[in-house]
ZAMARGU-4260 file (C-alpha; in steps of 0.2 Angstrom, whole numbers, plus 5000, padded with zeros to 4 digits):
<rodrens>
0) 4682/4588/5699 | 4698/4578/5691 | 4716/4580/5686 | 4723/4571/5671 | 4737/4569/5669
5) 4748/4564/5653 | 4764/4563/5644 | 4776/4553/5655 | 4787/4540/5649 | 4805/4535/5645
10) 4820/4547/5641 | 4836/4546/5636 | 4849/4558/5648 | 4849/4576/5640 | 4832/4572/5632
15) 4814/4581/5633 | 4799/4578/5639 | 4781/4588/5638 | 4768/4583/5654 | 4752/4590/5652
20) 4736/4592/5666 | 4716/4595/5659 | 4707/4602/5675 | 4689/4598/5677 | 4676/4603/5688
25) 4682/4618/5698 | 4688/4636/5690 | 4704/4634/5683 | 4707/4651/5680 | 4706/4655/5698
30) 4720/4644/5705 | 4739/4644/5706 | 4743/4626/5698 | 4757/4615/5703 | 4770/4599/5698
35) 4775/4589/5711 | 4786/4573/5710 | 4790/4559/5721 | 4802/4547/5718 | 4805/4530/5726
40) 4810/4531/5743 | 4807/4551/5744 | 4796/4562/5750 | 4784/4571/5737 | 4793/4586/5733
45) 4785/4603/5724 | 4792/4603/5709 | 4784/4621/5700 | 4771/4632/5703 | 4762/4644/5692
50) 4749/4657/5700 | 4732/4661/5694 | 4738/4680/5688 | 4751/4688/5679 | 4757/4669/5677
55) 4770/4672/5692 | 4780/4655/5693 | 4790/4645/5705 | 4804/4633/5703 | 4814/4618/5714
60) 4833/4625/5713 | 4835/4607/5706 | 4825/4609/5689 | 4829/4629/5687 | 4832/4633/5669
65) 4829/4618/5662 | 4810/4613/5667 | 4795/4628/5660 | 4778/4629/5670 | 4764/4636/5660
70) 4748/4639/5660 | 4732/4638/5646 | 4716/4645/5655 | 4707/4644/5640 | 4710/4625/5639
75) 4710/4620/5656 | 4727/4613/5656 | 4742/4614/5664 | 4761/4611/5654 | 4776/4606/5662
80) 4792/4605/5649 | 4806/4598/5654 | 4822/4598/5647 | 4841/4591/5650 | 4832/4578/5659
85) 4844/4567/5672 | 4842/4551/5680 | 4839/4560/5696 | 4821/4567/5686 | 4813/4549/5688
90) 4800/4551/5699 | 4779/4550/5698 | 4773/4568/5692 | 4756/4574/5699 | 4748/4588/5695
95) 4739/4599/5708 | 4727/4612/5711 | 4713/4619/5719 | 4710/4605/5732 | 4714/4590/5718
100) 4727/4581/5716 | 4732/4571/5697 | 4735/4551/5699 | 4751/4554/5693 | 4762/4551/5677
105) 4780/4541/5678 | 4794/4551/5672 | 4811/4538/5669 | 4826/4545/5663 | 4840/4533/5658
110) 4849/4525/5646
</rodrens>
């Protein structure tokens, strides 16, 4: 089973970004998926959550109403959207689910 992440980069303050997860080898469908993000120095924090059913989410206070979890069962894939990025964003973005973990995509935010 893998996580693969995708769509990291470099952002510009107040800009947008799109990270995405494919699942593979285990049933997607059946697990709550999350974003994590660790940034130098830091602790790896949880970042958003989405569960399995009814699409129930979770957000860090940090990242509320700016940053969207969601979910494509059909797909096998995982979205995170994040919007008015700030330099504080930078960090390593992993995906997680089931008992997998992503390798990670780098998020930099700065100008």
């Amino acid at each position: 089973a893998q996580l693969v992440e995708s769509g990291g980069g470099l952002v510009q303050p107040g800009g947008s970004l799109r990270l995405s997860c494919a699942a593979s080898g285990f049933t997607f469908s059946s697990y709550a998926m999350s974003w994590y993000r660790q940034a130098p120095g830091k602790e790896r924090e949880l970042v958003a959550k989405i569960m399995s059913a009814r699409g129930i989410t979770y957000y860090l206070d940090a990242v509320k109403g700016r940053f969207t979890i969601s979910r494509d069962n059909a797909e096998n894939t995982v979205y995170l959207q994040m919007n008015s990025l700030k330099p504080e964003d930078t960090a390593v973005y992993f995906c997680q689910g089931s008992i997998y973990w992503g390798q990670g995509t780098q998020v930099t935010v700065s100008s």
